[in-house]
SERO-4910 file (N, C-alpha, C, O; in steps of 0.05 Angstrom, whole numbers):
BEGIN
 pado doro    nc1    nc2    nc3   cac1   cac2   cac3    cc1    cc2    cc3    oc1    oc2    oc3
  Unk    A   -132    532    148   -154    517    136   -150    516    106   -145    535     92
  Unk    A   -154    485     96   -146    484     66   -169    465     50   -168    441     46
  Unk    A   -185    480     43   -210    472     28   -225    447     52   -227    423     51
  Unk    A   -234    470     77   -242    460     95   -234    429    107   -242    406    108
  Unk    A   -213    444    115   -194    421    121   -175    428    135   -155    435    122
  Unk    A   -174    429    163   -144    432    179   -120    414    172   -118    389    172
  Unk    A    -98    438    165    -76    417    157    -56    430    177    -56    453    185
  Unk    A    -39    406    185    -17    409    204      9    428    201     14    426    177
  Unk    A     21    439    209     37    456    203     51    455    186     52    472    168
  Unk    A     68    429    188     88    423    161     66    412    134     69    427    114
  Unk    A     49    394    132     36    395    111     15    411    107     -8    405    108
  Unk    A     30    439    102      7    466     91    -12    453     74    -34    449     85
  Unk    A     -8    444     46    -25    448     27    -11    435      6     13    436      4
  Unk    A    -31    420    -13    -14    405    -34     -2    424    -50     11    413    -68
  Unk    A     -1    446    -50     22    453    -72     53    448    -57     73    447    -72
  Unk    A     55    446    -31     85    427    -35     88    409    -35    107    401    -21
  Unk    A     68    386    -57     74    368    -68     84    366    -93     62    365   -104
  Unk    A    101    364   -111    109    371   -129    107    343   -157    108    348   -181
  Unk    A    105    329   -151     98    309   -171     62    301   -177     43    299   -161
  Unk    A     65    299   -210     35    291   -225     26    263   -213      2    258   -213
  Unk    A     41    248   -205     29    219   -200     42    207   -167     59    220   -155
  Unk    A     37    196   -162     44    167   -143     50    139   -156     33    122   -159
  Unk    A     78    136   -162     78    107   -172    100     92   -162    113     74   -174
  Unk    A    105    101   -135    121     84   -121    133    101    -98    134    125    -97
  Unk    A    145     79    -76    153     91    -53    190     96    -70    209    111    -63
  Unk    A    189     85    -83    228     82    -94    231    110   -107    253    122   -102
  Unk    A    212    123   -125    219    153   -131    213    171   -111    216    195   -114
  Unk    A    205    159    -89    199    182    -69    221    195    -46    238    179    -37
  Unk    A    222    216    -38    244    223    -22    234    223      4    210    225      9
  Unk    A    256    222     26    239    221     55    213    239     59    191    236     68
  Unk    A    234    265     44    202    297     53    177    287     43    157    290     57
  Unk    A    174    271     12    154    269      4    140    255     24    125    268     38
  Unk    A    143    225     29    142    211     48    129    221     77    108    212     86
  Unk    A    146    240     90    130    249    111    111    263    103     89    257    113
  Unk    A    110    286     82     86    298     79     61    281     70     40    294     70
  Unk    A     58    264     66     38    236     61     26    235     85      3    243     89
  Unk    A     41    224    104     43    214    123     30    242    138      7    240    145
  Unk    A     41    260    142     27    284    153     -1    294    150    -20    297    165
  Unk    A      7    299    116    -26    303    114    -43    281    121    -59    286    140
  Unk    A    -45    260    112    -58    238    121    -70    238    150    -93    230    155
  Unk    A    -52    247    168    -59    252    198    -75    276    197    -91    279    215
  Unk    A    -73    297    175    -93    318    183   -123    314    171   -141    329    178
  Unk    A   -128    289    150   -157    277    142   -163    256    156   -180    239    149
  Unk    A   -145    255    182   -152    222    188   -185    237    213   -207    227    210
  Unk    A   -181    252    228   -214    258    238   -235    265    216   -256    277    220
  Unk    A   -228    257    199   -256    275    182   -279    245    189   -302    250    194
  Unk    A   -270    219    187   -283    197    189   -294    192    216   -307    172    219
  Unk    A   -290    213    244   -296    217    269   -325    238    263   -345    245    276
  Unk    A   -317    241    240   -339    266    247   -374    260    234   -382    246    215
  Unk    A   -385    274    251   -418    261    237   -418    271    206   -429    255    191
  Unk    A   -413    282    201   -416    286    171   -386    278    154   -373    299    154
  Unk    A   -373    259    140   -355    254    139   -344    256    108   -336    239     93
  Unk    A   -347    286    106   -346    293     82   -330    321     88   -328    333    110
  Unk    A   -314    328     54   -305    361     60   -302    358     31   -306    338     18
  Unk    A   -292    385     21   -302    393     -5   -278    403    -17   -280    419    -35
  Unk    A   -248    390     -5   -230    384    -20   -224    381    -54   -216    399    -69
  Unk    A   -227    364    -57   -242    357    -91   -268    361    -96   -281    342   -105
  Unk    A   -276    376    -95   -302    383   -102   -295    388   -133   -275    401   -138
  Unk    A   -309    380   -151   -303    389   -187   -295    365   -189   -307    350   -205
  Unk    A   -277    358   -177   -260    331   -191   -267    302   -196   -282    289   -181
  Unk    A   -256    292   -218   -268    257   -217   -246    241   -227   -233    243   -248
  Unk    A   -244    219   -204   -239    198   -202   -241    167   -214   -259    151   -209
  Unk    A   -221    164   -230   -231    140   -240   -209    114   -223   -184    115   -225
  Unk    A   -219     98   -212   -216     75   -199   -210     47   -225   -227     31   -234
  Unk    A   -194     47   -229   -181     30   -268   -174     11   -255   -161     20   -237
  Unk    A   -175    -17   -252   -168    -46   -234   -170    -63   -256   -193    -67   -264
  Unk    A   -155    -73   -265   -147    -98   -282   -153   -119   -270   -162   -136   -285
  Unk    A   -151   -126   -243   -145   -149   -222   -166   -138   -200   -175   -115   -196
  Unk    A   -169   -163   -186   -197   -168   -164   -190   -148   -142   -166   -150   -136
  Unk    A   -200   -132   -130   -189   -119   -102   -207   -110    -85   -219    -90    -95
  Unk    A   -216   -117    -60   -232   -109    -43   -217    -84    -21   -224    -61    -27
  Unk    A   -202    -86     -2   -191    -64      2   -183    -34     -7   -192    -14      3
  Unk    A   -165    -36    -29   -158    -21    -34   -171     -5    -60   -164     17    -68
  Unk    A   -194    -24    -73   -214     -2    -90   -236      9    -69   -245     31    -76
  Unk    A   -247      0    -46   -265      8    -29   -252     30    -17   -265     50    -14
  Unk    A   -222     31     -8   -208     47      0   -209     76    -17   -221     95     -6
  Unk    A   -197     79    -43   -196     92    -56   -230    103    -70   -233    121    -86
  Unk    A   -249     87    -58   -269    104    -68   -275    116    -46   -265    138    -46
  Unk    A   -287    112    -25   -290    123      0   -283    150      8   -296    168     19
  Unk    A   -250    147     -5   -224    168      4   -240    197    -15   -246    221    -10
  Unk    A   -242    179    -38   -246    210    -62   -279    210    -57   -287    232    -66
  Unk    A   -299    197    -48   -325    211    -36   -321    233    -15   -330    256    -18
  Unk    A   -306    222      8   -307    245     29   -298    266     26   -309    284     38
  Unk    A   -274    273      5   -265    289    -11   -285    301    -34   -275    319    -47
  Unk    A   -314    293    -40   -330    314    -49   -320    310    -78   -324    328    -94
  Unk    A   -305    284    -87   -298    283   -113   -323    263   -118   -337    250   -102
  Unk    A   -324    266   -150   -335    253   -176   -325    215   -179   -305    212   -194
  Unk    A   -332    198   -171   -320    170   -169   -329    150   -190   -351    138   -191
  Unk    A   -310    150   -207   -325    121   -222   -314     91   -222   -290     94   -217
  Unk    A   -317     65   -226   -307     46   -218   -308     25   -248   -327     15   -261
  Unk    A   -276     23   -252   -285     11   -279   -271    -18   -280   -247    -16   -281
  Unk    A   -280    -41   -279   -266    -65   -279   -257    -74   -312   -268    -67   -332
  Unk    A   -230    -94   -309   -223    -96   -335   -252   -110   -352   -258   -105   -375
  Unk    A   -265   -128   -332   -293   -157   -343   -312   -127   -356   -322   -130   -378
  Unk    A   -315   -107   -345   -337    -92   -360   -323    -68   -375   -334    -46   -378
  Unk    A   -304    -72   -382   -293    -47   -400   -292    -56   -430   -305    -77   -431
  Unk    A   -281    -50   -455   -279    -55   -474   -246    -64   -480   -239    -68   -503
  Unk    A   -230    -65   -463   -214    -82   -464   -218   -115   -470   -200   -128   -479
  Unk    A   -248   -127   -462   -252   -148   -465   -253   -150   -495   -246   -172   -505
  Unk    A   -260   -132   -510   -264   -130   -539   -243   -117   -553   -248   -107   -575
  Unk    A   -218   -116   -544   -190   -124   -559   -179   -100   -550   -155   -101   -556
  Unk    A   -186    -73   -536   -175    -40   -538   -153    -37   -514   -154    -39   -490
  Unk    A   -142    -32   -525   -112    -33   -511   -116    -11   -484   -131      9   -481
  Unk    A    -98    -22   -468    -91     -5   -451    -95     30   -448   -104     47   -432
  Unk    A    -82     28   -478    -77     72   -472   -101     70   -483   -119     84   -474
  Unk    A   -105     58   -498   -139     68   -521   -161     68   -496   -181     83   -496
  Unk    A   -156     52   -477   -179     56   -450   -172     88   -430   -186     97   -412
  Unk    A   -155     94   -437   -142    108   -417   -149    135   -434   -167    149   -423
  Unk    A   -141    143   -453   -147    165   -475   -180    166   -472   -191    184   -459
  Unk    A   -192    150   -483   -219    152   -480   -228    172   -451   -240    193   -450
  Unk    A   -218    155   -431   -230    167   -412   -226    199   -404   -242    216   -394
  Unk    A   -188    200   -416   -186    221   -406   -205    247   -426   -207    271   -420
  Unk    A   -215    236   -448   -224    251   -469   -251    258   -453   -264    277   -461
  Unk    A   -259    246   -433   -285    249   -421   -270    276   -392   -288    286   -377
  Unk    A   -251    281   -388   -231    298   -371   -242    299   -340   -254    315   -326
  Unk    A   -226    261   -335   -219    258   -327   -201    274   -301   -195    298   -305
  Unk    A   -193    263   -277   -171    294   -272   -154    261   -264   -137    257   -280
  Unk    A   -157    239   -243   -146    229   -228   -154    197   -234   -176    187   -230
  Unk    A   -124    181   -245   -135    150   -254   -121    135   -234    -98    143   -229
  Unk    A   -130    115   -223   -132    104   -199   -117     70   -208   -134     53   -205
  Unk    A    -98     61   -214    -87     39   -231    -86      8   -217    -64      8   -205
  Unk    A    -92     -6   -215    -81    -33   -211    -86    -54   -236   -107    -57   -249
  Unk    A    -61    -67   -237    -55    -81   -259    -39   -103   -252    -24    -99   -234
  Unk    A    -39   -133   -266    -22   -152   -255      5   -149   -272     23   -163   -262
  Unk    A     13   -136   -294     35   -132   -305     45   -102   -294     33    -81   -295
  Unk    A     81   -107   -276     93    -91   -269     93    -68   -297     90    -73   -322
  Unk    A     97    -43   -281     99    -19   -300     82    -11   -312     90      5   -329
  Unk    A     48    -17   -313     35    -13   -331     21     20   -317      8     34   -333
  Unk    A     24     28   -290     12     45   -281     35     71   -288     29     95   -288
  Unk    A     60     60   -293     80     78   -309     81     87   -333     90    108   -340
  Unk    A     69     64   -347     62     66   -378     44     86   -384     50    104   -401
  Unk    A     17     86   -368      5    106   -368      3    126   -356    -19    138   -358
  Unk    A     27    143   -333     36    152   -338     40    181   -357     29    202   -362
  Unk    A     67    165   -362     73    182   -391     54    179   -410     62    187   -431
  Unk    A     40    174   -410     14    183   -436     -4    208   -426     -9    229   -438
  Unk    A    -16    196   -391    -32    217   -390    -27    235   -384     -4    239   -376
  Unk    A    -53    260   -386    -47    285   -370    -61    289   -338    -56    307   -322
  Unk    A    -80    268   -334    -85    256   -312    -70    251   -296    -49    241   -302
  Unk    A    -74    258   -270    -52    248   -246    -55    216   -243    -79    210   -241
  Unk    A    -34    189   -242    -36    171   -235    -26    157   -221     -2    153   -223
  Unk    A    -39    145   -203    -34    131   -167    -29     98   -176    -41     82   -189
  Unk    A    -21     98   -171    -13     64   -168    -14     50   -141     -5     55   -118
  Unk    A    -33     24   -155    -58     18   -130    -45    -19   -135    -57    -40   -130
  Unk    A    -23    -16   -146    -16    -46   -146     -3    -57   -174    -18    -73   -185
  Unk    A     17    -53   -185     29    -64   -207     49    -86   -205     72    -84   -196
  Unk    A     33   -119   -221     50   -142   -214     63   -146   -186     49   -138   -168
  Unk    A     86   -156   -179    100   -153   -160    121   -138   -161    145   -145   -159
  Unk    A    111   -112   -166    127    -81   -170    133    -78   -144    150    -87   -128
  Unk    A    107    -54   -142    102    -38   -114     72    -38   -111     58    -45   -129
  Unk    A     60    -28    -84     36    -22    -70     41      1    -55     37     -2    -31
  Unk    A     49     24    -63     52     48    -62     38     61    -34     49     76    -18
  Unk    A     10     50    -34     -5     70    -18    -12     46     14    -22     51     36
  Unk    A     -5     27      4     -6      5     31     23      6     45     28     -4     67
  Unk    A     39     16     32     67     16     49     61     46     69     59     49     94
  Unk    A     58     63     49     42     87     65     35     83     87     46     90    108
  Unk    A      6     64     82    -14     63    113      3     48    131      7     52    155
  Unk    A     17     25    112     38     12    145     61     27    158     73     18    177
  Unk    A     66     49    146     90     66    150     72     86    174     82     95    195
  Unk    A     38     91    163     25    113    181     25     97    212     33    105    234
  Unk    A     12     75    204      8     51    225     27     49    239     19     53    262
  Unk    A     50     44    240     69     38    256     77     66    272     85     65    296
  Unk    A     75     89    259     84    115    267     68    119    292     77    123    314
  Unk    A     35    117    284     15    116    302     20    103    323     16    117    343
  Unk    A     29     81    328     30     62    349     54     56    363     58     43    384
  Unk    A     67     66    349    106     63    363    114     96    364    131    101    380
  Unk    A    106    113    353    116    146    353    134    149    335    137    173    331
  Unk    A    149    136    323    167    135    309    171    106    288    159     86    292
  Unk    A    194    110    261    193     90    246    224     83    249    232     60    247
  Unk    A    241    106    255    272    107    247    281     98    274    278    112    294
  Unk    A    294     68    273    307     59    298    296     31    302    306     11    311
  Unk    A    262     37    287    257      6    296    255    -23    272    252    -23    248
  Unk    A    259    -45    292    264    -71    277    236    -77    262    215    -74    274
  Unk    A    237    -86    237    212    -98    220    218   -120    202    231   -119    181
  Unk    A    207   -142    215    211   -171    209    184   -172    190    161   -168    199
  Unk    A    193   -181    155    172   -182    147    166   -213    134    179   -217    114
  Unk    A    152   -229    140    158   -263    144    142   -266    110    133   -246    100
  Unk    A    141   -285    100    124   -292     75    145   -292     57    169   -292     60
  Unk    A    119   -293     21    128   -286     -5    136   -269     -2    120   -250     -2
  Unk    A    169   -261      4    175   -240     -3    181   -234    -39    182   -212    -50
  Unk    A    184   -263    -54    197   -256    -76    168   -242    -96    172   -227   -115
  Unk    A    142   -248    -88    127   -243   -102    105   -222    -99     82   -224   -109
  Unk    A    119   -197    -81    106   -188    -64    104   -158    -69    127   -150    -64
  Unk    A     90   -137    -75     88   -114    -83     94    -99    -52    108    -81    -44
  Unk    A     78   -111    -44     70   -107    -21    101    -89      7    106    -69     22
  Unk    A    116   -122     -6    145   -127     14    164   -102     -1    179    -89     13
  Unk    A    162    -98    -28    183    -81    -39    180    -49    -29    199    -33    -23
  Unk    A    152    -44    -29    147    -16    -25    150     -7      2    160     15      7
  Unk    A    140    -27     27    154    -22     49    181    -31     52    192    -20     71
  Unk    A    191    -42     44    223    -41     49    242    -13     35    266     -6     39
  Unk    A    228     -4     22    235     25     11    228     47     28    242     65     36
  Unk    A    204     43     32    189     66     60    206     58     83    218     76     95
  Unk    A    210     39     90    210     28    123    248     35    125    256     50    143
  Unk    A    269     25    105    289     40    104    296     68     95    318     73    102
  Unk    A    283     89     81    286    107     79    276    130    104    283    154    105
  Unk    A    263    118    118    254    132    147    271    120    165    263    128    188
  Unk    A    293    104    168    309     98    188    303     70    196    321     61    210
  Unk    A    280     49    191    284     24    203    303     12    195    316     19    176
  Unk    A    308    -18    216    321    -45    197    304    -63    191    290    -76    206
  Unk    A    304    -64    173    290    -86    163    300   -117    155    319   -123    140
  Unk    A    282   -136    172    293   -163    164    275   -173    147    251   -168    149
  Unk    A    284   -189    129    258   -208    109    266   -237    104    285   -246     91
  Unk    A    242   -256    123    246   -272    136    221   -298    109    198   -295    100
  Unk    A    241   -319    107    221   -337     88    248   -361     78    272   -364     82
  Unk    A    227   -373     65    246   -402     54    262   -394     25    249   -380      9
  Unk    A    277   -399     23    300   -393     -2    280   -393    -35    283   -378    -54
  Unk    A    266   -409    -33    243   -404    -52    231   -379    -55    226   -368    -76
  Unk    A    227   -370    -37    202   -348    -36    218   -322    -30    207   -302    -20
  Unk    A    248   -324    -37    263   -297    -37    279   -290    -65    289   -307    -78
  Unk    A    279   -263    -71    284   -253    -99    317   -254    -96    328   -251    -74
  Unk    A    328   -258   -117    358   -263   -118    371   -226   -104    357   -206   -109
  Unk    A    393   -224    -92    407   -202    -85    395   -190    -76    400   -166    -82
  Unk    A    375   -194    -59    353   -183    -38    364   -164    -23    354   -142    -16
  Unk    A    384   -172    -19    409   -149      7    413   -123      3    414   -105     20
  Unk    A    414   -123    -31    417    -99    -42    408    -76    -35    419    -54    -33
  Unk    A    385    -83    -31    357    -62    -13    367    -52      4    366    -27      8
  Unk    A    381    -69     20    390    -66     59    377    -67     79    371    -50     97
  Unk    A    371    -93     74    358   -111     86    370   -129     98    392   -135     89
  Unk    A    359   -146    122    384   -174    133    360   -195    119    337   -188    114
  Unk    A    372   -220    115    365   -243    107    358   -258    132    373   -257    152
  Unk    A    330   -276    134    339   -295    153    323   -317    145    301   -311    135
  Unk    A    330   -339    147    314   -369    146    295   -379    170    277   -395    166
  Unk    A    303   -368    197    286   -369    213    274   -358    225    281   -339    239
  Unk    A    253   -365    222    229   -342    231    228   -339    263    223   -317    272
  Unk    A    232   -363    281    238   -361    312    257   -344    317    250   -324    329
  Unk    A    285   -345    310    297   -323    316    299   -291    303    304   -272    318
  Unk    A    293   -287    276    273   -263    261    263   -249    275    268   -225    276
  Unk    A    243   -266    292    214   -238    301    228   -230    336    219   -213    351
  Unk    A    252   -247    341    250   -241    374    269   -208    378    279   -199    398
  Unk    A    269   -197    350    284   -173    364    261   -152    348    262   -127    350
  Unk    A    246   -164    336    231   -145    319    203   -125    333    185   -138    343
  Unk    A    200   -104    332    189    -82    343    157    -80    325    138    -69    335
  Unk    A    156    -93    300    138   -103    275    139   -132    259    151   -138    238
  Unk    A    127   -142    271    125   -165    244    101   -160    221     76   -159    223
  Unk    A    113   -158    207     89   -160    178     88   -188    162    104   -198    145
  Unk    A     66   -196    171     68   -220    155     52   -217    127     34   -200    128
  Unk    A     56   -231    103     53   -231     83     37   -258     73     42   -280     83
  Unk    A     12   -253     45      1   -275     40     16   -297     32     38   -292     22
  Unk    A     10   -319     34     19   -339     19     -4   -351      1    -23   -365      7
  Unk    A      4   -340    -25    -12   -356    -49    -11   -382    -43      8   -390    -29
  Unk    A    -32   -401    -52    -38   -427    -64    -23   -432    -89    -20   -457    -91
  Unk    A    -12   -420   -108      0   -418   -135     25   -421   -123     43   -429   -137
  Unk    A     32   -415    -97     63   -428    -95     70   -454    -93     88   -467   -104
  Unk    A     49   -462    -72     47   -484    -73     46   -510    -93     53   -533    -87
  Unk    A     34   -503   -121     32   -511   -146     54   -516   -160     61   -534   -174
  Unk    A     65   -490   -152     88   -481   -167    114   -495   -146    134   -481   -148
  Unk    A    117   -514   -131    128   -526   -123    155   -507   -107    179   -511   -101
  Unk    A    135   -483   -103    162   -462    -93    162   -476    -52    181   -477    -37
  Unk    A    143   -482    -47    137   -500    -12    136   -521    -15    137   -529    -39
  Unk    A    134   -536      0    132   -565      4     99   -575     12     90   -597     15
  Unk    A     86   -549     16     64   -551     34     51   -535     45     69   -520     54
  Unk    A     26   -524     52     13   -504     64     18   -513     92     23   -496    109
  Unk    A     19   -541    100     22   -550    125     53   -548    131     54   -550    155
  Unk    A     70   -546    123     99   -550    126    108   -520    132    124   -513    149
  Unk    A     93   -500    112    104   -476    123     91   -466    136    104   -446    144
  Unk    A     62   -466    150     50   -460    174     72   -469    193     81   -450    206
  Unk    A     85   -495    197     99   -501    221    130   -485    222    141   -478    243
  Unk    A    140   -481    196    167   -469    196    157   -436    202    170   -422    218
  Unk    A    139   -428    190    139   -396    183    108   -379    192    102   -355    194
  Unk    A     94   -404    195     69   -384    204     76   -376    240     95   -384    253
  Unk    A     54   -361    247     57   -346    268     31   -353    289      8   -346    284
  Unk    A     37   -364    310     17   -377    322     24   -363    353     43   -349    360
  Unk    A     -5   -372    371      6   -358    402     28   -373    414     33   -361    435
  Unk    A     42   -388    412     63   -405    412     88   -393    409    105   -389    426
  Unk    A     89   -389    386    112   -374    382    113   -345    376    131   -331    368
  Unk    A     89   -339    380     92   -302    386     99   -299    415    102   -276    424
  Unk    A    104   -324    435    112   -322    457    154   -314    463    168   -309    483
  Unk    A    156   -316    438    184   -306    436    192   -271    422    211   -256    417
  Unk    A    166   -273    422    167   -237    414    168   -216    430    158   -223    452
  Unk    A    175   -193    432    178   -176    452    142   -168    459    122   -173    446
  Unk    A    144   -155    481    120   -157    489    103   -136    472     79   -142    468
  Unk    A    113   -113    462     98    -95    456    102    -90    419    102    -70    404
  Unk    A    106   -121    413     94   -117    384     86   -118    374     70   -136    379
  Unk    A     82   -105    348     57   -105    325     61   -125    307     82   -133    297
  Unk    A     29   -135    302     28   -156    286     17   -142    270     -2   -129    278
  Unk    A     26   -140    239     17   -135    211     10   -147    192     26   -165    186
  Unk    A    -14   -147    175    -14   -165    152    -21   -146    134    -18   -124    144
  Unk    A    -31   -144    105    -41   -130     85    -70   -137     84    -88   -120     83
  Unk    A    -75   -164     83    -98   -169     67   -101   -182     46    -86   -173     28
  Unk    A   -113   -198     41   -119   -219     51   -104   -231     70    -79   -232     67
  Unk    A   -118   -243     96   -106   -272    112   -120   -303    107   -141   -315    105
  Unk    A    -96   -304    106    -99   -334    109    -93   -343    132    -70   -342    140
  Unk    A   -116   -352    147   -118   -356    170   -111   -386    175   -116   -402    157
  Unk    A    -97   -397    201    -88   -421    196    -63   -428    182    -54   -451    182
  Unk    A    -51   -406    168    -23   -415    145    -11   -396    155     -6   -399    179
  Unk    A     -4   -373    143     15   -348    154      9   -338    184     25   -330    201
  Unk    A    -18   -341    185    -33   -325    217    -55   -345    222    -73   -356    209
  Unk    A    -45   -343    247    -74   -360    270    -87   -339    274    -77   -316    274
  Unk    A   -122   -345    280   -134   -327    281   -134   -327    315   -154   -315    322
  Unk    A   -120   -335    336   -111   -324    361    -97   -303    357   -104   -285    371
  Unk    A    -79   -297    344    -64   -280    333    -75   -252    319    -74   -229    327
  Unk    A    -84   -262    299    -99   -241    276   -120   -227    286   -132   -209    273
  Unk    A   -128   -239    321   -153   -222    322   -140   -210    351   -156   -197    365
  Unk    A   -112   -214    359   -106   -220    379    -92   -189    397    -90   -172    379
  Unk    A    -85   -180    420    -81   -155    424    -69   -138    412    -77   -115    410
  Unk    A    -33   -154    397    -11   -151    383    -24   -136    356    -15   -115    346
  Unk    A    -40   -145    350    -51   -138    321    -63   -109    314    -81    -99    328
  Unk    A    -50    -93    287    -61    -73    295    -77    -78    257    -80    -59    241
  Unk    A    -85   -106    250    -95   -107    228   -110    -84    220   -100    -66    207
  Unk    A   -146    -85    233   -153    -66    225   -150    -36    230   -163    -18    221
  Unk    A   -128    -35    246   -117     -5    240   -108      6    219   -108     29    211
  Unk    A    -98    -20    207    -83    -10    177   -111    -11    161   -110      7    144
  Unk    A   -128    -20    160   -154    -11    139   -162     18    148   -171     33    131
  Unk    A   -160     27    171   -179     52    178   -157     70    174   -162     94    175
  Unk    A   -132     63    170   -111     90    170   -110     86    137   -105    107    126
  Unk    A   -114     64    120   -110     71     89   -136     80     80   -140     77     56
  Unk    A   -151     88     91   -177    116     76   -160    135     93   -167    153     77
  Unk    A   -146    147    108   -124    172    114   -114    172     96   -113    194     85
  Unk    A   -103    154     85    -79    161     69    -85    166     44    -78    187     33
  Unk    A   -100    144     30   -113    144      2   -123    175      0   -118    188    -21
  Unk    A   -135    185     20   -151    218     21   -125    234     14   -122    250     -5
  Unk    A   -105    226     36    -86    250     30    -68    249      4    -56    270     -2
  Unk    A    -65    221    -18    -53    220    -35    -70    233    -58    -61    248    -75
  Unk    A    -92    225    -57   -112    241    -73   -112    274    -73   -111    289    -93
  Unk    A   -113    280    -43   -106    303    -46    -81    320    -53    -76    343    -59
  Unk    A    -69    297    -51    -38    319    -58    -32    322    -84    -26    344    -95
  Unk    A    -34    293   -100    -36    297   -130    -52    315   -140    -38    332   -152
  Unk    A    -69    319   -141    -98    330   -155    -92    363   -146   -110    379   -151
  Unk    A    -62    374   -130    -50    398   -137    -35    399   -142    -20    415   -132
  Unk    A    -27    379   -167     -2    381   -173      1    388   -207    -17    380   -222
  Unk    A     22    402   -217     21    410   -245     17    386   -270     30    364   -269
  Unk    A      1    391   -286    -10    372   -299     12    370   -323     27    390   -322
  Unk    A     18    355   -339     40    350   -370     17    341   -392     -3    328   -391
  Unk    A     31    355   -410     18    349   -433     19    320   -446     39    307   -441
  Unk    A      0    306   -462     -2    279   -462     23    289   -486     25    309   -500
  Unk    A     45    259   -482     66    243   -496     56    237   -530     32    233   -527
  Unk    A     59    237   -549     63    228   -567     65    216   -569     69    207   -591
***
């Protein structure tokens, strides 16, 4: 029992977590990785239970820092550090004093001057959850930087898939969309190969980042033959701004080449998972026959990322603190 909390054998207790922050699946090593993933499975009943609280972080506070709009994953991350008995505050860039010229660290110092323990980051410029970082003495999670990484959603699709297949290492994951613009696509292709999948990343030559392979990943242009060996498809948003941006031809053109309809999920093996992140666009990447459809384990991945968010919270928030950078 660990601050009223059954934890599973291999994930005793955050002190064998050994890093101040979370800012990507690419510095992480497999162990770290499973232990996420472990503990996470040992907070995932607390939300079964009539009282859905434990006193984990109890003392501690949370600041939720979002530069950019997010419904998931700030609801996520507050939720996570309530049931955890932490201190939660929610600060958008529209009501902070950033609107009135104060830089980045000068918001970040402030707060931590209020001591802070745990800053919660999403930002549309890559690296900025790095930047601060090395400044604070705050532990910091990265909840979405540019088309970096999404750190804690590769997580829940890494928990998700584990949940529902028993395993990650062996199986195929066809991930269809923006891959070039995609936080989302980078951090599971880091998770999803470092635990043993293959991963394919499936989209129009537009919407893929140059030397993609590098990763170790297969390439494919078609999405009919893509998903028919795949064990996961994850499909991915497609902005309107691509469209603008003359990276498609069409919201209607790539619904027919690349979205995923009951039609052609009829070439999929029978027992696979349909993934998305969040937002859908329903009608373009996913039919809502589909998105609401048996294959789908959508809202699984919302109810397993308050698991995870809990257990990342928890693991940082025992981890050795550094003195703020100069």
């Amino acid at each position: 029992m660990a601050n009223g909390v059954t934890m599973t054998k291999d994930a005793v207790s955050a002190a064998a977590w050994t890093k101040k922050d979370l800012l990507g699946l690419r510095e992480l090593s497999v162990e770290e990785i499973r232990l996420v993933l472990q503990t996470a499975e040992s907070f995932r009943e607390i939300s079964l239970r009539p009282i859905k609280k434990v006193p984990a972080l109890r003392g501690k506070t949370v600041v939720n820092l979002f530069f950019e709009p997010s419904t998931r994953t700030r609801t996520s991350f507050e939720l996570a550090a309530k049931r955890l008995s932490a201190d939660i505050v929610n600060i958008t860039a529209q009501s902070s004093s950033l609107t009135k010229g104060e830089t980045v660290l000068d918001t970040v110092r402030n707060l931590e001057a209020l001591k802070v323990d745990i800053l919660v980051i999403r930002h549309a410029a890559a690296g900025v959850p790095h930047l601060i970082a090395r400044h604070a003495a705050a532990s910091v999670i990265n909840a979405g930087d540019g088309a970096h990484e999404h750190p804690t959603q590769a997580l829940l699709d890494l928990f998700t898939i584990q949940e529902k297949k028993g395993r990650v290492a062996g199986l195929n994951v066809c991930i269809v969309g923006d891959i070039a613009h995609s936080r989302v696509a980078r951090s599971n292709i880091w998770g999803l190969t470092k635990l043993g999948a293959r991963v394919t990343v499936c989209a129009p030559p537009t919407l893929l980042p140059p030397q993609i392979e590098q990763l170790g990943v297969t390439v494919s242009h078609r999405v009919d033959e893509a998903i028919r060996a795949a064990d996961v498809v994850m499909l991915l948003r497609i902005q309107h701004e691509r469209q603008e941006a003359q990276l498609v031809p069409s919201l209607r053109e790539y619904r027919l080449r690349y979205g995923l309809d009951r039609e052609r999920l009829k070439q999929a093996k029978p027992d696979v998972l349909i993934m998305h992140p969040g937002p859908v666009n329903r009608g373009v990447e996913l039919d809502s026959s589909v998105a609401d459809g048996p294959y789908s384990v959508i809202l699984d991945q919302v109810t397993n990322g308050l698991a995870v968010r809990m257990a990342v919270l928890y693991l940082v928030s025992g981890a050795p603190k550094v003195e703020e950078e100069s």
